[in-house]
C-alpha positions as CSV (number, residue, x, y, z in Angstrom):
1,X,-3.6,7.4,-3.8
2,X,-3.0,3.8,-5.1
3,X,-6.0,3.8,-7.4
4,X,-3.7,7.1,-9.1
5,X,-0.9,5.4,-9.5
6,X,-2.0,2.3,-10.9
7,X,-3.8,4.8,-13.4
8,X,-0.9,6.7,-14.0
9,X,1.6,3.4,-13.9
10,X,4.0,5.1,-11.7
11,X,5.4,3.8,-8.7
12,X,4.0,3.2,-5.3
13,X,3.8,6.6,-3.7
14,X,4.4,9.1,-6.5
15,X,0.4,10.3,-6.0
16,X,0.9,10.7,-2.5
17,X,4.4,12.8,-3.0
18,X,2.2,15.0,-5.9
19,X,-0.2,15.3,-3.3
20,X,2.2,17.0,-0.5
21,X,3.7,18.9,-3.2
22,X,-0.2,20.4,-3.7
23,X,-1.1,20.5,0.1
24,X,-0.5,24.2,0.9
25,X,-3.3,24.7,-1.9
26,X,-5.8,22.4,-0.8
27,X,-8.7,22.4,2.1
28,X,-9.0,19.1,4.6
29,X,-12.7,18.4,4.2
30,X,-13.4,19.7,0.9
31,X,-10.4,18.8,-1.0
32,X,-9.3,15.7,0.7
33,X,-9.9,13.8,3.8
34,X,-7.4,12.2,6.2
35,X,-9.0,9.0,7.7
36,X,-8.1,8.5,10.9
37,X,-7.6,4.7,11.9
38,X,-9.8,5.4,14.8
39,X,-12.6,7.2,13.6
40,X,-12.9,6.0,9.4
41,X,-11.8,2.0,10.6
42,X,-15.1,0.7,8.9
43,X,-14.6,2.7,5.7
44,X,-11.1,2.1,5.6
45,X,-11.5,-1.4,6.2
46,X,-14.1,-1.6,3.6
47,X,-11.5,0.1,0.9
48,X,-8.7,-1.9,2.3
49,X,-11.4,-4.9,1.2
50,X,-11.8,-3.7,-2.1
51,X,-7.8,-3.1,-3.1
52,X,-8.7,0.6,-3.2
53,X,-6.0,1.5,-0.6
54,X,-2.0,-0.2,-0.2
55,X,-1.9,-2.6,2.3
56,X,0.4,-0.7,4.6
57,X,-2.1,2.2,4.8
58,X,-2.1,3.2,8.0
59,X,-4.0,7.0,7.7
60,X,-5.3,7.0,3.7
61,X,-6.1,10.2,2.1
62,X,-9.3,10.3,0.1
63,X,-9.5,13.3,-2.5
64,X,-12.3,15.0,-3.9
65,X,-12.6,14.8,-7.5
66,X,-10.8,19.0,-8.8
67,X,-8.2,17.4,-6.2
68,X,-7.7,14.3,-7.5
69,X,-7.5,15.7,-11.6
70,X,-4.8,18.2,-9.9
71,X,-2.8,15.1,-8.2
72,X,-3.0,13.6,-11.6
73,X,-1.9,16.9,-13.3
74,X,1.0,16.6,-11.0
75,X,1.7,13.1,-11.3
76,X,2.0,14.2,-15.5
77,X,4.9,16.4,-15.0
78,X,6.7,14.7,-11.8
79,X,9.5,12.9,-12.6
80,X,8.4,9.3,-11.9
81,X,11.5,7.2,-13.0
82,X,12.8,4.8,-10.4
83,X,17.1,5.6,-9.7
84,X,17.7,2.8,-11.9
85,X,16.3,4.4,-14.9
């Protein structure tokens, strides 16, 4: 979810919230995986590594590509403005 914020320049998060907003429509394992700390530690460590995931990420979502360009869909008509705004 960070690398769609950073494209989007929205704030930490705002994927992730467009993301539950789209859950009821998508499939774990084909749309998006859940990587559980225990099971994915290598491949999370490896995209923790790279600056792929935040820092705090405990369990990171990975999205297939048609669920990612939804996210980002989302993202487009989300209201991303901080309170202060």
């Amino acid at each position: 979810m960070r690398e769609l914020d950073v494209e989007a320049g929205v704030a930490k998060g705002t994927a992730f919230r467009a993301f539950k907003q789209l859950a009821a429509q998508l499939i774990e394992g084909q749309d998006f995986l859940v990587l559980d700390h225990q099971t994915h530690a290598g491949l999370a460590a490896a995209l923790h590594a790279r600056d792929r995931l935040y820092r705090g990420s405990v369990t990171p979502v990975l999205l297939a590509p048609e669920a990612a360009a939804r996210v980002r869909a989302a993202i487009g008509v989300m209201d991303t403005r901080s309170p202060a705004q």
